[in-house]
Backbone as XML, in Angstrom:
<?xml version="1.0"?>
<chain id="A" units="angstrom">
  <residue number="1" name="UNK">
    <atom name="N" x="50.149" y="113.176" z="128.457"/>
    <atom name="CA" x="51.501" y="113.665" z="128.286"/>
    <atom name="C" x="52.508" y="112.766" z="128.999"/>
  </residue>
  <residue number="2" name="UNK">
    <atom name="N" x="51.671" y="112.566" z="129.960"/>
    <atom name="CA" x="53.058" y="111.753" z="131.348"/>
    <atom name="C" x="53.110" y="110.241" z="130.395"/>
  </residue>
  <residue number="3" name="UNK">
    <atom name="N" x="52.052" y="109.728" z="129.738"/>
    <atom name="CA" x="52.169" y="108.489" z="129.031"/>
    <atom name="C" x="53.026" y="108.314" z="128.105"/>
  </residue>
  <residue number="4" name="UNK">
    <atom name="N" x="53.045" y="109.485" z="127.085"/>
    <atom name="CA" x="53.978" y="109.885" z="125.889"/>
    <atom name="C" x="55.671" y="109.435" z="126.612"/>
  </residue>
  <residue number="5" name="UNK">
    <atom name="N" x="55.873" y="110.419" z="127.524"/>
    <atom name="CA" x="57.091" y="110.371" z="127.733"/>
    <atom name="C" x="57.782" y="108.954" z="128.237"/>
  </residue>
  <residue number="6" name="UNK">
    <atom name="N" x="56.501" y="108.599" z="129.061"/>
    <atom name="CA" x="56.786" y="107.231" z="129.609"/>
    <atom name="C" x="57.146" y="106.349" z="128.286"/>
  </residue>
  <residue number="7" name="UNK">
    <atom name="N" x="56.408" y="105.968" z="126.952"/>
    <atom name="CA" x="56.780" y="104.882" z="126.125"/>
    <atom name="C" x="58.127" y="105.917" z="125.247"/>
  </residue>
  <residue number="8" name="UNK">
    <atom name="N" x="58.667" y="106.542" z="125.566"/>
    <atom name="CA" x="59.324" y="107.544" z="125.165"/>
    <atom name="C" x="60.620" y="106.824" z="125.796"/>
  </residue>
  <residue number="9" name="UNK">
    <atom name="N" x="60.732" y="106.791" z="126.547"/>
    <atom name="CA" x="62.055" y="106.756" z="127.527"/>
    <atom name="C" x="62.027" y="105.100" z="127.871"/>
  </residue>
  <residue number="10" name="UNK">
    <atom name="N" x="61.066" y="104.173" z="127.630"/>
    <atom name="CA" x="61.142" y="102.764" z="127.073"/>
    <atom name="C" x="61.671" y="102.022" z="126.250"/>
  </residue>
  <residue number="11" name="UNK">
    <atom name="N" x="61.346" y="103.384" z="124.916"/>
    <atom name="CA" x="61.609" y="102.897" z="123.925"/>
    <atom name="C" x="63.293" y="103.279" z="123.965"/>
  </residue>
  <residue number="12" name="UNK">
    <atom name="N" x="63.637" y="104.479" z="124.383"/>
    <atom name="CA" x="65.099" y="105.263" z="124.300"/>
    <atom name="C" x="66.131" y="103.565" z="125.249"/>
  </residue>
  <residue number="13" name="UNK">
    <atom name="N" x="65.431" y="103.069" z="126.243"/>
    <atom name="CA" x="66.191" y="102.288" z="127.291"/>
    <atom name="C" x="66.071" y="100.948" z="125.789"/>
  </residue>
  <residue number="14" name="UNK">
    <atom name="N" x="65.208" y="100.559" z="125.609"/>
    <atom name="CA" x="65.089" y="99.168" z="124.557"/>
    <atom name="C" x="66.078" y="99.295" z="123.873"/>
  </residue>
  <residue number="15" name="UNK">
    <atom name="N" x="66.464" y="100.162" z="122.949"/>
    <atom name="CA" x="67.666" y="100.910" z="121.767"/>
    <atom name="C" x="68.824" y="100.882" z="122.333"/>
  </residue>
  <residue number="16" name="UNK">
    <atom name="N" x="69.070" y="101.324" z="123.478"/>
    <atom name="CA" x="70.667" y="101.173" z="124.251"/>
    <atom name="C" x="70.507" y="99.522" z="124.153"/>
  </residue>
  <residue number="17" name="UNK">
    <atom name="N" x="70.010" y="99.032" z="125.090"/>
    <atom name="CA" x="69.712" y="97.851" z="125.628"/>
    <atom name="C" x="70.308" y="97.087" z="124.431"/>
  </residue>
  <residue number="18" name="UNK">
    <atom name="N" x="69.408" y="97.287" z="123.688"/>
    <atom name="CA" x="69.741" y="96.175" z="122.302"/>
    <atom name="C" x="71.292" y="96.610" z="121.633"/>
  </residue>
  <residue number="19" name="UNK">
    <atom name="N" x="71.468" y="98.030" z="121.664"/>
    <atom name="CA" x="72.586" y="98.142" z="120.857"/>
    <atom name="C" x="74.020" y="97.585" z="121.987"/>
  </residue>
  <residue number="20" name="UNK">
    <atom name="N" x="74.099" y="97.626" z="123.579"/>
    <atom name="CA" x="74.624" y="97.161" z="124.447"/>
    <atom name="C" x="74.921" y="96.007" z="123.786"/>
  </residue>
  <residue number="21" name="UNK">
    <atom name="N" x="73.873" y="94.802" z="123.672"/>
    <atom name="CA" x="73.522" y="94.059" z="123.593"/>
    <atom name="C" x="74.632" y="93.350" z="122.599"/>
  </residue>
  <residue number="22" name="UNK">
    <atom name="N" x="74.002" y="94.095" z="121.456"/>
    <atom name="CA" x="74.758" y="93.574" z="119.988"/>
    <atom name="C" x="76.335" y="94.015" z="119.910"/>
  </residue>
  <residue number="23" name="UNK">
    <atom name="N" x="76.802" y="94.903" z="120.545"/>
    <atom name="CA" x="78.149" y="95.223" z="120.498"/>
    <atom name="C" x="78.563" y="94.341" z="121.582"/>
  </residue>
  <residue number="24" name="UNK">
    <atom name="N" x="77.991" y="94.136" z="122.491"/>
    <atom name="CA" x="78.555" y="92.904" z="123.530"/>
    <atom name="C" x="78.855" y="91.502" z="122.763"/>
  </residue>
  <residue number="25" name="UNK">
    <atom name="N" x="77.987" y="91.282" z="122.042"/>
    <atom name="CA" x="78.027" y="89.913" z="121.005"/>
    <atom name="C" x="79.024" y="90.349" z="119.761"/>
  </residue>
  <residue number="26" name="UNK">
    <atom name="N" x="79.462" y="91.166" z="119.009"/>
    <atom name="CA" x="80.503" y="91.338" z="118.053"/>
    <atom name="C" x="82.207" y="91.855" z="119.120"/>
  </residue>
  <residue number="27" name="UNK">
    <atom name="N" x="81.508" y="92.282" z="120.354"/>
    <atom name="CA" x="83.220" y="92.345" z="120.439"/>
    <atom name="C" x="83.582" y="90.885" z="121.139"/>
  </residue>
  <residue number="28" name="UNK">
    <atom name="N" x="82.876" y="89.667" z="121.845"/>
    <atom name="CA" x="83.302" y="88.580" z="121.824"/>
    <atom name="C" x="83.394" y="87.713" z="121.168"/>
  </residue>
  <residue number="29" name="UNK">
    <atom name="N" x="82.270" y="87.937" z="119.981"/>
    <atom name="CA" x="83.205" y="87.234" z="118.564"/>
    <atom name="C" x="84.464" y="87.777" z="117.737"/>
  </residue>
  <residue number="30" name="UNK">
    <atom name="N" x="84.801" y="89.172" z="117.991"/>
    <atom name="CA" x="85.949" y="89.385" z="117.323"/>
    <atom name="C" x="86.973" y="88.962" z="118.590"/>
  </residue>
  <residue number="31" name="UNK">
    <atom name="N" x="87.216" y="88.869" z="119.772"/>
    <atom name="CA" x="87.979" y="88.441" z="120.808"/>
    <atom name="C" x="88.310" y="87.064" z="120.440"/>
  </residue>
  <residue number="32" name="UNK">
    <atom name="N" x="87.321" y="86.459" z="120.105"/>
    <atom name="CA" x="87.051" y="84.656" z="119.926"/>
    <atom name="C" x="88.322" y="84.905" z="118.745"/>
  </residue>
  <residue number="33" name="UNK">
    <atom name="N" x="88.184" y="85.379" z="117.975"/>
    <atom name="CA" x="88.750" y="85.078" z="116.349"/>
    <atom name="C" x="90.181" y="85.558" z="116.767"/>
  </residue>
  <residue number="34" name="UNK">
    <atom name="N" x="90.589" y="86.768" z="117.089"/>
    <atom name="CA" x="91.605" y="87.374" z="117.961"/>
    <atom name="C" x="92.415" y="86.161" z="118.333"/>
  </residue>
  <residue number="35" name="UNK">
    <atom name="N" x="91.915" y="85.948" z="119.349"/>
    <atom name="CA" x="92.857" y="84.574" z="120.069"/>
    <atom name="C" x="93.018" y="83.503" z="119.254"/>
  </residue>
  <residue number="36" name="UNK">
    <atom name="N" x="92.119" y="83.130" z="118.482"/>
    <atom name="CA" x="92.696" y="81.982" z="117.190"/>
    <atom name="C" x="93.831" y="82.399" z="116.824"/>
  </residue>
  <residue number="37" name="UNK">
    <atom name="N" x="93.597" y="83.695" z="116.145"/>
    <atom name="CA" x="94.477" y="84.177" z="114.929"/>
    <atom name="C" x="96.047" y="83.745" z="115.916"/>
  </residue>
  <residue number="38" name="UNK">
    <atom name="N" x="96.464" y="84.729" z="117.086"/>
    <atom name="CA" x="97.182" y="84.528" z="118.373"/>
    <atom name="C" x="98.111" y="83.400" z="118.312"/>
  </residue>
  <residue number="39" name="UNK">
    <atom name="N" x="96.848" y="82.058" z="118.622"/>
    <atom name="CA" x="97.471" y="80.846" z="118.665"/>
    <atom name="C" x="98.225" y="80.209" z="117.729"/>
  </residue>
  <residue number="40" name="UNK">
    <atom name="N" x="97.630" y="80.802" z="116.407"/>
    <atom name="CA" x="98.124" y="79.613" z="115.086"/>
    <atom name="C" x="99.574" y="80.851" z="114.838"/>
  </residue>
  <residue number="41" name="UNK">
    <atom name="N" x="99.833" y="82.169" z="114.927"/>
    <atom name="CA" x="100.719" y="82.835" z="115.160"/>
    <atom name="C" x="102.076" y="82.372" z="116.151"/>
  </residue>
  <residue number="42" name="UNK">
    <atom name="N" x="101.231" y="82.001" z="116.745"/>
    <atom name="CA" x="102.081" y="81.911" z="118.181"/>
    <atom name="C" x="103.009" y="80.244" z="117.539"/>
  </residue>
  <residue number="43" name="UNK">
    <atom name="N" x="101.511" y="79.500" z="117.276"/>
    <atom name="CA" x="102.323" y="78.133" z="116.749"/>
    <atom name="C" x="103.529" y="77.960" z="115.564"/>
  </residue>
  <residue number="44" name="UNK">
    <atom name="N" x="103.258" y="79.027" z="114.879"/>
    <atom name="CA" x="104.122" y="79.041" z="114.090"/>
    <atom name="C" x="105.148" y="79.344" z="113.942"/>
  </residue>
  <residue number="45" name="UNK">
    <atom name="N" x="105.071" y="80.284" z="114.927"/>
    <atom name="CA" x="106.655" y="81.242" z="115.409"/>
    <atom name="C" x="107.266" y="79.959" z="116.085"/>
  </residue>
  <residue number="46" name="UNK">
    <atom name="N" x="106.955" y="79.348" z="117.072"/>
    <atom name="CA" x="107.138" y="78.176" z="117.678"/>
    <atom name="C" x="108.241" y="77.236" z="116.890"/>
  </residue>
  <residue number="47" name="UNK">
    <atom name="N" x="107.227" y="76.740" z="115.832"/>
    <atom name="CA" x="107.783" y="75.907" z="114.963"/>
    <atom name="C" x="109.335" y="76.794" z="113.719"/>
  </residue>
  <residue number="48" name="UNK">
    <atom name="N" x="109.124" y="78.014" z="113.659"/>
    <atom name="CA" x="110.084" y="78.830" z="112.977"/>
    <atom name="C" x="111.451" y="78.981" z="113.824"/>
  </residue>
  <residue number="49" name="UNK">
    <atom name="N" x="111.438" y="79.354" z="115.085"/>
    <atom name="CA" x="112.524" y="78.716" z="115.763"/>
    <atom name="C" x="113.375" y="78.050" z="115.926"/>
  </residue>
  <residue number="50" name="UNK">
    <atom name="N" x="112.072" y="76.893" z="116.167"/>
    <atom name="CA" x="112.826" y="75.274" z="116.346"/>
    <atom name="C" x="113.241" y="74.422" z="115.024"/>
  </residue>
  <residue number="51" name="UNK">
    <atom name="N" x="113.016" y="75.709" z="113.770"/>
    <atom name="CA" x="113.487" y="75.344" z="112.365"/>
    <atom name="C" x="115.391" y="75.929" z="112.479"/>
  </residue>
  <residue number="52" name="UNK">
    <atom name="N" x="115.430" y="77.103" z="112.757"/>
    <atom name="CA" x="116.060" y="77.997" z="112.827"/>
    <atom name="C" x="116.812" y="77.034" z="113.983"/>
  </residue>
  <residue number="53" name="UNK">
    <atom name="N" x="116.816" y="76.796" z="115.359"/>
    <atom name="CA" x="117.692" y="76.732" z="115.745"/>
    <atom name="C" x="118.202" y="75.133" z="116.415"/>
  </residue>
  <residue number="54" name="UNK">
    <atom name="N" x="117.835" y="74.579" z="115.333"/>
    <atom name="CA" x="118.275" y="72.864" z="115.179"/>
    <atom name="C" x="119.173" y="72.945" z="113.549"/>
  </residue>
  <residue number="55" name="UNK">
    <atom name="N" x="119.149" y="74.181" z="113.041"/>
    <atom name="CA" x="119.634" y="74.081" z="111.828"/>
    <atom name="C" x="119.280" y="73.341" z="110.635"/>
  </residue>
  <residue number="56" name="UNK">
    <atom name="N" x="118.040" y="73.183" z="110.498"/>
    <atom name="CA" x="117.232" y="72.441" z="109.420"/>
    <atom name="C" x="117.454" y="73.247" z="108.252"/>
  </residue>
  <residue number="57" name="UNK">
    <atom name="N" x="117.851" y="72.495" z="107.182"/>
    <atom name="CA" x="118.030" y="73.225" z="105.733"/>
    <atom name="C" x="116.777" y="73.736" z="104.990"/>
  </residue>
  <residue number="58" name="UNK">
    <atom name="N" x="116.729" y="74.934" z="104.579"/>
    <atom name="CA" x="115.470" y="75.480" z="103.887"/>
    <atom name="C" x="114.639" y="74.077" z="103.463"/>
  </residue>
  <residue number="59" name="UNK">
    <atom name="N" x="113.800" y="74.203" z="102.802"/>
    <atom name="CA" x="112.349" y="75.736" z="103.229"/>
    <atom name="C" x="112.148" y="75.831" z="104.546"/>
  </residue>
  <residue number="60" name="UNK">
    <atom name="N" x="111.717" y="76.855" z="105.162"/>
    <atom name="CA" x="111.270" y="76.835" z="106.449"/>
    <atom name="C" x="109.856" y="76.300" z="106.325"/>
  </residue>
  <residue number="61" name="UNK">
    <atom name="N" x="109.227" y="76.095" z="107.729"/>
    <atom name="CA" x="107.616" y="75.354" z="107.652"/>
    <atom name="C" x="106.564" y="75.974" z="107.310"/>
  </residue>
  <residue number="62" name="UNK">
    <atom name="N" x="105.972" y="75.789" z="106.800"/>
    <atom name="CA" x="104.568" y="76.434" z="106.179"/>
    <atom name="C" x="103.943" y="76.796" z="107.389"/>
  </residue>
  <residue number="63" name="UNK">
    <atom name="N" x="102.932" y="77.825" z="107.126"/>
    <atom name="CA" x="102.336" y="78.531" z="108.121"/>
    <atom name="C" x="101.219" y="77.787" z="108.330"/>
  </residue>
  <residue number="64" name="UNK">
    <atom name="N" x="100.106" y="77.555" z="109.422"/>
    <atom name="CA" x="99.311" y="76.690" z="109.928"/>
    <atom name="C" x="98.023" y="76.642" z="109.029"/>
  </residue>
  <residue number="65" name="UNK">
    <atom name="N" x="97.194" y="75.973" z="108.560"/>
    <atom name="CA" x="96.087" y="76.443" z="107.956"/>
    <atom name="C" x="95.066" y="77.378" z="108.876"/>
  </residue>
  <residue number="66" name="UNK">
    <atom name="N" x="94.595" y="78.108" z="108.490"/>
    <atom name="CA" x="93.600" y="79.228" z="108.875"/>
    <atom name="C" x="94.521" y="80.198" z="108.980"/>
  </residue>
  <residue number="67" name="UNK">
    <atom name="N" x="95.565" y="80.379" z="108.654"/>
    <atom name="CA" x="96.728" y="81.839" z="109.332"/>
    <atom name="C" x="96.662" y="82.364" z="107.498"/>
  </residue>
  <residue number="68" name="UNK">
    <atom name="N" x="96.672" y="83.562" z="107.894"/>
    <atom name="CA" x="96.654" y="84.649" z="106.362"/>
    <atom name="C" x="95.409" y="84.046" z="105.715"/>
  </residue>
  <residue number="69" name="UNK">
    <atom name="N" x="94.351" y="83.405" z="106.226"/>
    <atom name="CA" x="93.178" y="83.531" z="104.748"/>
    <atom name="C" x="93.333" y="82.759" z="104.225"/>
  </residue>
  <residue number="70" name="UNK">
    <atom name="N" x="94.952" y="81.765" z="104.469"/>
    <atom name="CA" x="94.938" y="80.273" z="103.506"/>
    <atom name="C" x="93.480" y="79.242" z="104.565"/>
  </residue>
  <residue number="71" name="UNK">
    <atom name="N" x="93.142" y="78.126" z="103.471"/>
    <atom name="CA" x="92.051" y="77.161" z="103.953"/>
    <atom name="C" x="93.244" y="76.046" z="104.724"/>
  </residue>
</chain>
């Protein structure tokens, strides 16, 4: 009986463990992607500004590649 419970509560710790595990690894790849997205945002606003306030005649600048899903 005492054996049962023992691979019982092994197996219950392995299952956290791993699921710990794997949500530890998808929320620093979605963090990773996060801060991309951030930067090329950030760059662009940057550049939308300094369109805006040097008075450059339309079009304004295209958005960075990888921003919205463009390649």
């Amino acid at each position: 009986m005492a054996d049962a419970v023992l691979i019982a509560l092994l197996a219950m710790i392995g299952v956290l463990g791993s699921a710990f595990v794997a949500g530890g690894i998808t929320l620093v790849l979605s963090l990773a992607k996060n801060r991309q997205q951030n930067h090329l945002l950030y760059l662009w606003n940057r550049q939308l500004v300094d369109h805006i306030y040097r008075g450059y005649p339309p079009p304004p600048p295209e958005p960075p590649e990888g921003l919205f899903g463009n390649p």
